[in-house]
TORPA-4810 file (N, C-alpha, C, O; in nm, 3 decimals):
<nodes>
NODE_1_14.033_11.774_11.451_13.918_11.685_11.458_13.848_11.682_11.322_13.849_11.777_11.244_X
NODE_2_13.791_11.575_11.300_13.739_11.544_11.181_13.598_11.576_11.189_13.538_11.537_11.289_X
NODE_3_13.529_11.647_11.091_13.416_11.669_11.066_13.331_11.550_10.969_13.324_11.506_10.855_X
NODE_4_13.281_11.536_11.089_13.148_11.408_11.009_13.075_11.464_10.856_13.019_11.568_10.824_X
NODE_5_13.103_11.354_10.793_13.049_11.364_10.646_12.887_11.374_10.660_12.809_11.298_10.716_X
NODE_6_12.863_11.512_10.580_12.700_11.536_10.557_12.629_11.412_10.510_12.666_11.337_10.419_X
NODE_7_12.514_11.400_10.591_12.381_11.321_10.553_12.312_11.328_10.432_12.227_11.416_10.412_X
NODE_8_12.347_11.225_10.335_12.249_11.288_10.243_12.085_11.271_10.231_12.006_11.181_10.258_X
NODE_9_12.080_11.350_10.198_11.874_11.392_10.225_11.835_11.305_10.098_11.910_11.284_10.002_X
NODE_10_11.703_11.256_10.114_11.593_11.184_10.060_11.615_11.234_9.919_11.646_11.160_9.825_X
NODE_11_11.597_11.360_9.910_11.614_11.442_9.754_11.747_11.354_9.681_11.732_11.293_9.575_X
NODE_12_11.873_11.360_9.755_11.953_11.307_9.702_11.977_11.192_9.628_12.073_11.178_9.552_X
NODE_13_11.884_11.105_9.652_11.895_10.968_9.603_11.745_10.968_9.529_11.714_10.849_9.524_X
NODE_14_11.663_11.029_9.482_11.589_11.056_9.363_11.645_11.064_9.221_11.767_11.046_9.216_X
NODE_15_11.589_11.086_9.116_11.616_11.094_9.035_11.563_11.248_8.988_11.618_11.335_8.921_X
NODE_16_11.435_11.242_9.050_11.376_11.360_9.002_11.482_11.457_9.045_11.560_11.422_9.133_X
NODE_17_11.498_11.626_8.969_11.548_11.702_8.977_11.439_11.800_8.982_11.486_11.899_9.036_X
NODE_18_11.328_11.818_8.956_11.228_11.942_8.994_11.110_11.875_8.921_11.140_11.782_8.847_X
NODE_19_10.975_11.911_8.932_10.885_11.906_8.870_10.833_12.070_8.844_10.813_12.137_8.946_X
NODE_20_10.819_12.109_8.760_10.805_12.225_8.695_10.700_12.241_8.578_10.670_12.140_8.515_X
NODE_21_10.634_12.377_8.542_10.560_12.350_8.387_10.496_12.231_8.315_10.495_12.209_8.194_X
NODE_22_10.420_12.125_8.461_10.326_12.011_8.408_10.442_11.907_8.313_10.411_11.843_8.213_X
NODE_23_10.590_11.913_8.379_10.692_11.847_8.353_10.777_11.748_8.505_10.773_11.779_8.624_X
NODE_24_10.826_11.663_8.457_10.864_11.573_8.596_11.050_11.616_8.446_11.067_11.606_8.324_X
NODE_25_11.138_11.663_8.570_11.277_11.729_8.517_11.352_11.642_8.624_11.349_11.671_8.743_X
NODE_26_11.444_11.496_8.556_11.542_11.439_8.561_11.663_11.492_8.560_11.691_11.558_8.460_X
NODE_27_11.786_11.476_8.691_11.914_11.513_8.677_11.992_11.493_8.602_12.105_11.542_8.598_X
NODE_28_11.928_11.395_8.506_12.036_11.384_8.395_11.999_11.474_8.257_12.062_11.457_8.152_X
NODE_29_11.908_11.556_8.266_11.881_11.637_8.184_11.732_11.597_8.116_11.652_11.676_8.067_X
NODE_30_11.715_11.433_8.129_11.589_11.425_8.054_11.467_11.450_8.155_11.474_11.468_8.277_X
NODE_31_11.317_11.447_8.047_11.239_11.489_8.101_11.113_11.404_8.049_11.114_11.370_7.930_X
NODE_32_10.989_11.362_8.143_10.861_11.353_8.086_10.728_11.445_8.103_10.709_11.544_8.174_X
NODE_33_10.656_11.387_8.027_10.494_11.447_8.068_10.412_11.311_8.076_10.424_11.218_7.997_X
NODE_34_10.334_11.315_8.176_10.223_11.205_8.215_10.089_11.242_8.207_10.039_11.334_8.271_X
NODE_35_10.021_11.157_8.115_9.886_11.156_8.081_9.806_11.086_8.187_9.867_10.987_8.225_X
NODE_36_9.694_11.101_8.248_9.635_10.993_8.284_9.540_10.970_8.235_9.467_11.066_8.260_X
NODE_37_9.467_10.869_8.153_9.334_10.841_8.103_9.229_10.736_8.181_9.251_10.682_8.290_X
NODE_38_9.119_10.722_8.104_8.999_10.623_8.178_9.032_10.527_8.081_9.118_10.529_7.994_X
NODE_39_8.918_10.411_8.122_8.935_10.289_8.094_8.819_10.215_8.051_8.720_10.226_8.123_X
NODE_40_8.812_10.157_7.968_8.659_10.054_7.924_8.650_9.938_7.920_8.726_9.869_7.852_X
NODE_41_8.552_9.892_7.993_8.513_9.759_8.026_8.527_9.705_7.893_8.462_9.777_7.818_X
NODE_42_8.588_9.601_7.821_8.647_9.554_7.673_8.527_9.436_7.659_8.459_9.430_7.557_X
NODE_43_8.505_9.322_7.797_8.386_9.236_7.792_8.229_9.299_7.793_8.142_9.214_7.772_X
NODE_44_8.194_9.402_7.808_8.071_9.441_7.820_8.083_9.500_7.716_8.003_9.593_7.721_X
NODE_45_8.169_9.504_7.572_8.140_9.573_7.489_8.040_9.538_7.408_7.955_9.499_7.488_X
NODE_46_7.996_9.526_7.301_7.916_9.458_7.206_8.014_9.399_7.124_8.132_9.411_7.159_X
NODE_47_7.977_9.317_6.989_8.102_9.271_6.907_8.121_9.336_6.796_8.239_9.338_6.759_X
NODE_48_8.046_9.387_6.733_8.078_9.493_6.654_8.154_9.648_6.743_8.214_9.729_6.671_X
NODE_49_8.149_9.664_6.834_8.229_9.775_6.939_8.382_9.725_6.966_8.480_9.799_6.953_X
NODE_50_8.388_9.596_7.003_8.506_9.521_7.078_8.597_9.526_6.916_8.715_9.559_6.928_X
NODE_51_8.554_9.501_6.794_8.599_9.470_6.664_8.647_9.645_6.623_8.757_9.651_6.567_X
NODE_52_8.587_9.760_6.643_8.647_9.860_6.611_8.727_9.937_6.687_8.794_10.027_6.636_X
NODE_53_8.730_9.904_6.851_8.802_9.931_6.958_8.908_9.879_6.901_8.998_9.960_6.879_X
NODE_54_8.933_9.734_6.861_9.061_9.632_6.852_9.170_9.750_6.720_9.290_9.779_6.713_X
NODE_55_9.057_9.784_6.641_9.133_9.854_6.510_9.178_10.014_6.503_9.248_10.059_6.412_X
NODE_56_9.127_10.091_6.613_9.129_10.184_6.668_9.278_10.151_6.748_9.373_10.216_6.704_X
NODE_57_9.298_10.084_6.827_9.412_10.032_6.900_9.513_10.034_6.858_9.617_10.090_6.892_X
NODE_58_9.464_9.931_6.727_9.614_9.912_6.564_9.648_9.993_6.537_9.768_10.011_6.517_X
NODE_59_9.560_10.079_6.523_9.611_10.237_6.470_9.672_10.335_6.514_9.751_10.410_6.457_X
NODE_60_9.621_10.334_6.648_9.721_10.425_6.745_9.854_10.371_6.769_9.950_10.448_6.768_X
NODE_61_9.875_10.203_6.796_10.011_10.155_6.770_10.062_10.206_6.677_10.130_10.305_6.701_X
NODE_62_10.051_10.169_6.562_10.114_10.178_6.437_10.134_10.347_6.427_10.239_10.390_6.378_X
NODE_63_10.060_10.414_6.460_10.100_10.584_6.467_10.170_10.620_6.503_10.210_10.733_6.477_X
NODE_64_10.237_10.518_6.609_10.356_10.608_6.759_10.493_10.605_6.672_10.512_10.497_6.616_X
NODE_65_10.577_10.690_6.654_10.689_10.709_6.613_10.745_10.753_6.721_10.827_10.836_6.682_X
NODE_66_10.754_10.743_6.896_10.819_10.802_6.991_10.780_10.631_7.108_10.700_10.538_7.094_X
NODE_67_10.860_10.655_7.190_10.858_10.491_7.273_10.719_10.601_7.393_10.708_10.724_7.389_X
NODE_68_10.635_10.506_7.482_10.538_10.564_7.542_10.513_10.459_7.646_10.429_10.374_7.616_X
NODE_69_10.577_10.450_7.772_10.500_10.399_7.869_10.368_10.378_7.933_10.306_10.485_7.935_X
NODE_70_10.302_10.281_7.987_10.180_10.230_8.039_10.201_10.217_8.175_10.232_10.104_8.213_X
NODE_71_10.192_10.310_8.263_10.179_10.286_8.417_10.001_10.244_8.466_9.908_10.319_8.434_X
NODE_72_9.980_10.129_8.538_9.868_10.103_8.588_9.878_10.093_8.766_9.920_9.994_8.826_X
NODE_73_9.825_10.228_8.834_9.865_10.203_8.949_9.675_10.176_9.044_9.570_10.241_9.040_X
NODE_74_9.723_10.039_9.123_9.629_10.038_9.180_9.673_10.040_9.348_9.770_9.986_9.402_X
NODE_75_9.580_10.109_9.398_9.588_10.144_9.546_9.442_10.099_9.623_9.340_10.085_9.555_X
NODE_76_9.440_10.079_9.766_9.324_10.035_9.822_9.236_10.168_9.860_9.279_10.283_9.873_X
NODE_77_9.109_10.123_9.873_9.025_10.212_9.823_8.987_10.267_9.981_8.959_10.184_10.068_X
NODE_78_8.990_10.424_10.011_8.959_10.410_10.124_8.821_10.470_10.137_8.788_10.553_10.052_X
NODE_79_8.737_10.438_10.234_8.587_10.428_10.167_8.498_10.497_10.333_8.378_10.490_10.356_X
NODE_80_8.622_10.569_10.438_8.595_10.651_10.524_8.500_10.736_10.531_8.412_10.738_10.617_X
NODE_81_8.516_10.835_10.409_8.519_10.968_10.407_8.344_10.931_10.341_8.235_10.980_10.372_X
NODE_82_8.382_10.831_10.247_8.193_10.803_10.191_8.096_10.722_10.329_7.975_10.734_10.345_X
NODE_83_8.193_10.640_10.417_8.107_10.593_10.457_8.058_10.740_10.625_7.969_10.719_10.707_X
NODE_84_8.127_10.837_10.624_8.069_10.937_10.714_7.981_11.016_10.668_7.907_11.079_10.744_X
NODE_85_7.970_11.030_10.489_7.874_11.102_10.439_7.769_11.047_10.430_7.673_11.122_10.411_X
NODE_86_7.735_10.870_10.441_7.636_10.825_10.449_7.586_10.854_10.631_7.467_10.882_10.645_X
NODE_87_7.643_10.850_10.715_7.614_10.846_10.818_7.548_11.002_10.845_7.439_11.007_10.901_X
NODE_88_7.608_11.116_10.809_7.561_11.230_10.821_7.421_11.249_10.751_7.330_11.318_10.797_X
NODE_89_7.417_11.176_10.634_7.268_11.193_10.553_7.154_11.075_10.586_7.039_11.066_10.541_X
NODE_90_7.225_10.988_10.681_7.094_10.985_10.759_7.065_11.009_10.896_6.997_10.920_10.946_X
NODE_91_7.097_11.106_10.976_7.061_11.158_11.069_6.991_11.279_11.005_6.916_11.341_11.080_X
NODE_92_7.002_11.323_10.875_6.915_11.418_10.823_6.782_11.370_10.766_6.703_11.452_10.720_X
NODE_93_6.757_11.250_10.767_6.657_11.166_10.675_6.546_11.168_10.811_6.599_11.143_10.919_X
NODE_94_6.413_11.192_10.813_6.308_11.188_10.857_6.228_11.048_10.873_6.177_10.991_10.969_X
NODE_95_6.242_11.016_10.719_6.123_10.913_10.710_6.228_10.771_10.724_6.330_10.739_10.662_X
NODE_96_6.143_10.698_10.849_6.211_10.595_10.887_6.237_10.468_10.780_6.308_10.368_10.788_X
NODE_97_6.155_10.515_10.687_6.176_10.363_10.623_6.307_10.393_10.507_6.349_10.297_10.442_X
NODE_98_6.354_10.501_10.491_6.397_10.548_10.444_6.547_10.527_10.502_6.648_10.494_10.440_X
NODE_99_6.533_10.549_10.611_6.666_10.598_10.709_6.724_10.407_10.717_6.841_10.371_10.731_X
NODE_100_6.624_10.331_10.706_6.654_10.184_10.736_6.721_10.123_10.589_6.812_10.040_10.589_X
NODE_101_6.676_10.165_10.497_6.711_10.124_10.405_6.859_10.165_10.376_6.941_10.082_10.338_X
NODE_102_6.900_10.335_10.402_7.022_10.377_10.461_7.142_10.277_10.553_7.265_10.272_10.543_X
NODE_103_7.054_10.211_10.637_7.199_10.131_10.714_7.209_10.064_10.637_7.323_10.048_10.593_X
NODE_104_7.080_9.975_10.567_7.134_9.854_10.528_7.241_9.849_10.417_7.306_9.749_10.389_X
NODE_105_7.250_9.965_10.358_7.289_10.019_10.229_7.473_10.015_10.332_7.561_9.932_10.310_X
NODE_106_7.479_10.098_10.407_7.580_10.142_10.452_7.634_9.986_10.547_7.753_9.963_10.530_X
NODE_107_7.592_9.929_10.599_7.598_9.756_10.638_7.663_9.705_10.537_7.766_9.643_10.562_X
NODE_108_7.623_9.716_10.415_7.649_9.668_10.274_7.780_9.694_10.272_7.852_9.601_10.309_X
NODE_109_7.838_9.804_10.236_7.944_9.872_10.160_8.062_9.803_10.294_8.161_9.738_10.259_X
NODE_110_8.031_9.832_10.461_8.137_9.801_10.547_8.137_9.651_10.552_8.230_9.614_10.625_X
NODE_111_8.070_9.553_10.504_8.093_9.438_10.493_8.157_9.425_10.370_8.239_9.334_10.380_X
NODE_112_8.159_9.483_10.241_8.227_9.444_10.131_8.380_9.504_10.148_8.480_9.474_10.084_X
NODE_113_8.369_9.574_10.228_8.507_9.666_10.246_8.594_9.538_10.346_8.710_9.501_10.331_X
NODE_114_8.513_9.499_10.426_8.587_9.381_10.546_8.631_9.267_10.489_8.729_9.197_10.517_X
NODE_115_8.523_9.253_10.384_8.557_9.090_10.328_8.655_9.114_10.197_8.756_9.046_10.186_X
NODE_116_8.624_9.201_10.111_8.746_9.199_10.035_8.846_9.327_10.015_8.833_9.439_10.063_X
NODE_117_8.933_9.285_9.943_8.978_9.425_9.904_8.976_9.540_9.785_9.027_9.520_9.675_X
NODE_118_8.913_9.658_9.818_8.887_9.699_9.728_8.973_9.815_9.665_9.015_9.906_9.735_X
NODE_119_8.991_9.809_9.562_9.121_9.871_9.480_9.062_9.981_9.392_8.940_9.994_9.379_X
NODE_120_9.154_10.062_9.331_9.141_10.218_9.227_9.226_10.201_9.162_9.346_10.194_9.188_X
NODE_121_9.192_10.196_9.102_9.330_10.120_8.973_9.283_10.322_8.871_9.188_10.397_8.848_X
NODE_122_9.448_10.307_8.845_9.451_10.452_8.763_9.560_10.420_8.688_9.657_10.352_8.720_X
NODE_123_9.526_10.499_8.536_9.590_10.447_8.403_9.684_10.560_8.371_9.644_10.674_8.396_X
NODE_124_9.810_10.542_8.316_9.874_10.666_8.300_9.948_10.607_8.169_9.952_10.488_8.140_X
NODE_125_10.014_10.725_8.086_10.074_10.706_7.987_10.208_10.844_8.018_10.198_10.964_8.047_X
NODE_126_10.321_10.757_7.997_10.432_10.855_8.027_10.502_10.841_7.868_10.533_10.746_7.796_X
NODE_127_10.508_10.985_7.856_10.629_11.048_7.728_10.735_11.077_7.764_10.747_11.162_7.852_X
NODE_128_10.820_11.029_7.720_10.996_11.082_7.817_11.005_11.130_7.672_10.948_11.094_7.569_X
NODE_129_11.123_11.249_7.707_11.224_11.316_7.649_11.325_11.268_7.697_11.319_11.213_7.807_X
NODE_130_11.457_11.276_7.619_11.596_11.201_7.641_11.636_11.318_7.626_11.591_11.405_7.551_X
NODE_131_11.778_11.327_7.741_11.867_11.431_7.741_11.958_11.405_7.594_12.033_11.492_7.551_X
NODE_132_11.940_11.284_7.532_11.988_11.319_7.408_11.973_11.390_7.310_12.057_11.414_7.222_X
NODE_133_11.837_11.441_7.321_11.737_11.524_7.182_11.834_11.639_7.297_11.798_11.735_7.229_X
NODE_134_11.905_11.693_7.386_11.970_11.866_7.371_12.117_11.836_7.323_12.213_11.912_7.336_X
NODE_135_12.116_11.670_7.247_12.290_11.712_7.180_12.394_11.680_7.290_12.510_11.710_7.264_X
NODE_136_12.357_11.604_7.452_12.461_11.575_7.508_12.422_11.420_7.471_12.307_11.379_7.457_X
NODE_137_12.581_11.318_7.454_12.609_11.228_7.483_12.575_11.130_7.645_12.611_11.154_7.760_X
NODE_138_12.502_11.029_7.597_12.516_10.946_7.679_12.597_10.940_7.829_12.551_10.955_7.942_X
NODE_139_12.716_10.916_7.789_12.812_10.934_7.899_12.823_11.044_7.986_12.805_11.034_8.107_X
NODE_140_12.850_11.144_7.931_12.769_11.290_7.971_12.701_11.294_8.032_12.723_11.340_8.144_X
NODE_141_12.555_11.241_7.990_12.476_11.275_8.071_12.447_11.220_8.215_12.394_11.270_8.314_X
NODE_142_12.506_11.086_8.187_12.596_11.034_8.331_12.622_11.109_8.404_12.554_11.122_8.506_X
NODE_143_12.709_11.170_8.384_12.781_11.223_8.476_12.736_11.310_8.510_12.752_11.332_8.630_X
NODE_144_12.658_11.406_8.435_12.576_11.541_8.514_12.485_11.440_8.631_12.494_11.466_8.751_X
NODE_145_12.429_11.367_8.601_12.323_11.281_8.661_12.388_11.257_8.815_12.321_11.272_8.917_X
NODE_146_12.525_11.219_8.815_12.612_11.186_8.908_12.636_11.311_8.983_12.631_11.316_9.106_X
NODE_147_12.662_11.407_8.909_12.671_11.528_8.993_12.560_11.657_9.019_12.449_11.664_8.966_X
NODE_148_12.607_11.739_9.098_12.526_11.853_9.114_12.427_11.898_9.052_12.323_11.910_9.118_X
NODE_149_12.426_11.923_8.964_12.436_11.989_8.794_12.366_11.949_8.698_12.396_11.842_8.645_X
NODE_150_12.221_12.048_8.636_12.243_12.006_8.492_12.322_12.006_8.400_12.436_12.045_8.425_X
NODE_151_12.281_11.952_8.231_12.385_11.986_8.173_12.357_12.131_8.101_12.451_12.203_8.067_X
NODE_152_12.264_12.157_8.086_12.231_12.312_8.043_12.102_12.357_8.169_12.049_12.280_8.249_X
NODE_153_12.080_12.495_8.153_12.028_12.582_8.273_11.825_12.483_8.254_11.780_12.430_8.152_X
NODE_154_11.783_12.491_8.336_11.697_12.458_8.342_11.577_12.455_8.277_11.506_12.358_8.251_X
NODE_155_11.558_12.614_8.243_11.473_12.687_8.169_11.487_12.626_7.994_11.394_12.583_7.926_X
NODE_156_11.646_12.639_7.947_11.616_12.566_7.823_11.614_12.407_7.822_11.604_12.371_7.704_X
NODE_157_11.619_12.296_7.911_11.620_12.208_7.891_11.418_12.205_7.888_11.361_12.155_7.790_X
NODE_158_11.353_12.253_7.984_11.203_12.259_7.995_11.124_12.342_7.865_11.011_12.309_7.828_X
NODE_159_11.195_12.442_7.811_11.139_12.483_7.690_11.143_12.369_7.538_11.058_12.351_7.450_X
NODE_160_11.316_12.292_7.565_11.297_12.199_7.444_11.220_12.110_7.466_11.151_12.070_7.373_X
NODE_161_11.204_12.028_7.644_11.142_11.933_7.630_10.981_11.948_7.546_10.925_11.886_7.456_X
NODE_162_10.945_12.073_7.638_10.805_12.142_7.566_10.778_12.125_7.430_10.666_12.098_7.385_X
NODE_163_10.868_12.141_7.371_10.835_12.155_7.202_10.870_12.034_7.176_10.821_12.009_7.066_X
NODE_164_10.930_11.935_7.217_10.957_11.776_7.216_10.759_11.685_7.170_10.687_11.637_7.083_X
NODE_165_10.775_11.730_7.348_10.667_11.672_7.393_10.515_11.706_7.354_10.430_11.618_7.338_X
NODE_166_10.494_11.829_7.341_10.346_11.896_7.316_10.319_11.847_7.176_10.200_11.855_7.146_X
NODE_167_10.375_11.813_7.110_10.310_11.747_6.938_10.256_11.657_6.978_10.134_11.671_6.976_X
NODE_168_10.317_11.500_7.043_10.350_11.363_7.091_10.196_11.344_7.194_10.118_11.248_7.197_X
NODE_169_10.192_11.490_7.278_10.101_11.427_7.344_9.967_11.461_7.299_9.865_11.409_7.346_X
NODE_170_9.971_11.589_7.164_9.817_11.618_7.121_9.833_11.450_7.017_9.776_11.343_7.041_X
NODE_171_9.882_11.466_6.958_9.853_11.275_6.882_9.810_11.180_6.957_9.715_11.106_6.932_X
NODE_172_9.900_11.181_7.081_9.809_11.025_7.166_9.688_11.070_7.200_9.591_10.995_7.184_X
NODE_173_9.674_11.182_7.245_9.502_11.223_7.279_9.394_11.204_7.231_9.286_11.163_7.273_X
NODE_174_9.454_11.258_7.085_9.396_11.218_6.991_9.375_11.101_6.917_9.271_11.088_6.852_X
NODE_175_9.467_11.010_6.919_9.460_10.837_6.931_9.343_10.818_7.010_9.229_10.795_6.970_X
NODE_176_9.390_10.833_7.142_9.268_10.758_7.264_9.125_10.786_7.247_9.028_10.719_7.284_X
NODE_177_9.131_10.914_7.175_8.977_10.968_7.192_8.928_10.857_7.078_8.818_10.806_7.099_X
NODE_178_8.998_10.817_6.963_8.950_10.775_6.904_8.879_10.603_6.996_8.766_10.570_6.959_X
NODE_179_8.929_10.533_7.077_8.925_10.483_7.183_8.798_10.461_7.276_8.750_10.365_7.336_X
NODE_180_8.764_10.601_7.258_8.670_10.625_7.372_8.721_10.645_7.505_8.638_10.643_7.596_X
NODE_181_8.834_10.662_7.531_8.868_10.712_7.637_8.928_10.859_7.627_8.978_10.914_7.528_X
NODE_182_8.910_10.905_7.744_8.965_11.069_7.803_9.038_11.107_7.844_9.062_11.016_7.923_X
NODE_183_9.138_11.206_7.869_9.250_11.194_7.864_9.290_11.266_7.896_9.233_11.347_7.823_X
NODE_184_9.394_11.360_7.993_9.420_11.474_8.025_9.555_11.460_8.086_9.602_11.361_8.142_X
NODE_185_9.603_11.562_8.067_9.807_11.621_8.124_9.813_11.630_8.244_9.784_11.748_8.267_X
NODE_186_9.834_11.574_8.349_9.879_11.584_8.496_9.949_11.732_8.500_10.057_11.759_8.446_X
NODE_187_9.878_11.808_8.563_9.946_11.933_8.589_10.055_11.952_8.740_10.026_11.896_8.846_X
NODE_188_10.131_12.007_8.728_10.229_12.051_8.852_10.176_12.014_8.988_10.267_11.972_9.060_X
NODE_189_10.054_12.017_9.048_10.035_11.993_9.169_10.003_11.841_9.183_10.004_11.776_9.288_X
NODE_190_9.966_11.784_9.019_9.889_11.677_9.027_10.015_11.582_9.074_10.020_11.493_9.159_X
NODE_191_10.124_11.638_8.977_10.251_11.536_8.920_10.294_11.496_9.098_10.315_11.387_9.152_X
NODE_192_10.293_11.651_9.157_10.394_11.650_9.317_10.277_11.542_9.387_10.316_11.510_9.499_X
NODE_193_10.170_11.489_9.360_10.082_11.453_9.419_10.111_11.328_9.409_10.151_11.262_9.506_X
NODE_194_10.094_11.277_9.287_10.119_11.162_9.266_10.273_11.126_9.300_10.245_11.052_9.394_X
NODE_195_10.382_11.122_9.296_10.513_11.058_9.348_10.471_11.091_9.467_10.434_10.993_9.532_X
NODE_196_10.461_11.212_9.531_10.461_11.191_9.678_10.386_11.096_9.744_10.414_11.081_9.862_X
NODE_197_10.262_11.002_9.679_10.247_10.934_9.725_10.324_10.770_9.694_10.323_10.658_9.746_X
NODE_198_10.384_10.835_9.586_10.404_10.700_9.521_10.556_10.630_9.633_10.601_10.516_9.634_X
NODE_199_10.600_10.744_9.709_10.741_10.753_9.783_10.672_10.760_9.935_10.752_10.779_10.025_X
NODE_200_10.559_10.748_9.966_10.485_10.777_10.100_10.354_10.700_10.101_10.256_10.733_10.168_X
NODE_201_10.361_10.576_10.008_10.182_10.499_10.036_10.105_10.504_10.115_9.987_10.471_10.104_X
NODE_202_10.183_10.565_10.252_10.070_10.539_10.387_10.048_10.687_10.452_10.012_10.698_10.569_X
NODE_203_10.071_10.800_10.368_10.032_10.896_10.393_9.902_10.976_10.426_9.897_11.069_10.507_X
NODE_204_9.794_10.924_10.350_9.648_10.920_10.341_9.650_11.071_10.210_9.727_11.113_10.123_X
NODE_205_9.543_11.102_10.255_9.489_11.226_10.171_9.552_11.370_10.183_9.502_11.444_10.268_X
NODE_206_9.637_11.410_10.120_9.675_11.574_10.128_9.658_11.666_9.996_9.635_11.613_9.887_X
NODE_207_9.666_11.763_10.005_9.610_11.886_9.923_9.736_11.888_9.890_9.829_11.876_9.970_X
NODE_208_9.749_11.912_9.723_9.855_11.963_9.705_9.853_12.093_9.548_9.924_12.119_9.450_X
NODE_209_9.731_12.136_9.608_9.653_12.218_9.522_9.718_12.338_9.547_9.686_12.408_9.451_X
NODE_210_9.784_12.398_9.614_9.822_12.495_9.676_10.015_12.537_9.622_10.084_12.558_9.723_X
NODE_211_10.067_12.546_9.534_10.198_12.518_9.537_10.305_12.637_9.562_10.424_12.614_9.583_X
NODE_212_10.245_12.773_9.557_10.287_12.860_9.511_10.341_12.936_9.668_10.285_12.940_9.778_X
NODE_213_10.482_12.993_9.615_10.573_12.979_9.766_10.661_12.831_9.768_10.750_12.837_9.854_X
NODE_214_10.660_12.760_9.729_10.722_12.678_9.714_10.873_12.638_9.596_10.845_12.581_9.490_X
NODE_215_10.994_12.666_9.620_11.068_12.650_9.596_11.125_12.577_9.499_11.179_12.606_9.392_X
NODE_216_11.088_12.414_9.591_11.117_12.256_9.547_10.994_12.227_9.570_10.923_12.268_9.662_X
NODE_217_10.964_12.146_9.472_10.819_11.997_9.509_10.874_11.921_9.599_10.797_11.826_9.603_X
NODE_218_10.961_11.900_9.677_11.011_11.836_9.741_11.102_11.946_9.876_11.209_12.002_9.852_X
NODE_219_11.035_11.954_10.003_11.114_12.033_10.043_11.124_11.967_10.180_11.042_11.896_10.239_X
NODE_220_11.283_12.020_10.225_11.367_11.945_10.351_11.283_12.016_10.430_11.204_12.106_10.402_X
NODE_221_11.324_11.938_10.585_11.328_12.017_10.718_11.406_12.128_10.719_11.515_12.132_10.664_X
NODE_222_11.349_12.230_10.788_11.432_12.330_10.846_11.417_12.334_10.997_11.305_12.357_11.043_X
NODE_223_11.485_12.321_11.051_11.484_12.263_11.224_11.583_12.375_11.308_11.705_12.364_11.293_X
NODE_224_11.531_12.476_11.390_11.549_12.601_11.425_11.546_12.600_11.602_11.452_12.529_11.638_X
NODE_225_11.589_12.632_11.668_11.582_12.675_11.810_11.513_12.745_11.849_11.456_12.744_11.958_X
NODE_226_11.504_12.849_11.732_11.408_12.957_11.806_11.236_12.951_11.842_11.139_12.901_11.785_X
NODE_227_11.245_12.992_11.907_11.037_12.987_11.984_10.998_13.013_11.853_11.044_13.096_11.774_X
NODE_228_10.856_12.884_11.831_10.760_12.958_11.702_10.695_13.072_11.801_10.662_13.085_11.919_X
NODE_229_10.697_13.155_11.664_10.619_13.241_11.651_10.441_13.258_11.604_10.412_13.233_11.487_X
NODE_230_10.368_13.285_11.670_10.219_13.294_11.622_10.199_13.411_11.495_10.133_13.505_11.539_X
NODE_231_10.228_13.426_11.381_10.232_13.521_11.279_10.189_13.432_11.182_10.219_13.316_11.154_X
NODE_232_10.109_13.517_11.137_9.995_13.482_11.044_10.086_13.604_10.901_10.071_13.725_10.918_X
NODE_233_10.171_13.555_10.774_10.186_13.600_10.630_10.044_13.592_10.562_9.963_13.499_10.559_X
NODE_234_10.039_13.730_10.502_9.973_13.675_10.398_9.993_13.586_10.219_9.894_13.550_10.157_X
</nodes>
């Protein structure tokens, strides 16, 4: 009898191979780091502001000697969690005229929420490393990509990317600030945070502050017969 060919799992048809060390680690050996920064209203600037923003801009172009993606992700805004904190702070409110001005406030926000849609738009800047900077070929790296396997052990592909990447991203930082915008490295829980939603949009809100015990950023079912057990690990 023939044994039915294994299922392949969700992991399988990713690209990602681990997220590790405030790094997103590709099966084909390459790797990025993702910035996410803020953003400035460009029409409310003044014109002498809008004129040195524009040249500030030039400059950071003209600086980049590495290619640098622009991800702009916007998602709908969910406005639950504010509109129960308004509700809780006024059953604490005393003075009635106070507490009225409260609905109307909170009337406000669930009618703008009904009538349109309201969005969170978040700015990111991605640095890739190419499995070419470790000296494998193209084709190559195909094929690791295709199979199991990196093409070198993990640890040194994440140490070169490191020294790749950590120059590349104190320069853009330092670009943006010039900018006026802020800027910071998506760390390990942030990175698993963000794809997992980006692969699950209708998930809502989860913690993923917590990582440690964890294997894979990405982990299968394990589906068992046996009775859970009530045991509390520390």
């Amino acid at each position: 009898m023939i044994s039915p060919a294994p299922i392949a799992s969700t992991q399988d048809h990713l690209d990602i191979e681990d997220i590790r060390d405030n790094l997103v680690l590709l099966k084909d050996g390459s790797a990025c780091l993702i910035l996410q920064t803020t953003a400035i209203n460009f029409s409310l600037l003044s014109e002498g502001e809008q004129d040195a923003t524009i040249y500030a801009y030039a400059g950071l172009l003209n600086s980049l000697a590495f290619p640098v993606q622009i991800l702009i992700k916007s998602t709908k805004k969910d406005v639950t969690s504010y509109l129960s904190l308004l509700n809780a702070q006024k059953q604490k409110i005393a003075n009635q005229l106070l507490k009225t001005q409260l609905e109307k406030y909170q009337k406000f926000i669930q009618s703008i929420v009904a009538n349109n849609e309201v969005l969170d738009k978040k700015f990111y800047l991605i640095i890739p490393f190419s499995s070419l900077e470790l000296g494998i070929s193209s084709t190559l790296s195909s094929s690791f990509k295709k199979s199991s396997g990196l093409p070198i052990p993990k640890d040194q592909i994440l140490t070169k990317a490191k020294n790749s990447l950590i120059p590349k991203r104190d320069h853009l930082i330092s670009q943006l600030t010039r900018l006026g915008l802020k800027t910071k490295q998506l760390t390990t829980p942030e990175l698993i945070k963000l794809f997992y939603q980006a692969y699950n949009p209708d998930s809502g809100s989860i913690d993923f502050s917590e990582t440690a015990g964890y294997d894979a950023p990405i982990v299968g079912a394990n589906i068992s017969n046996e009775e859970p057990k009530n045991e509390v690990k520390p």
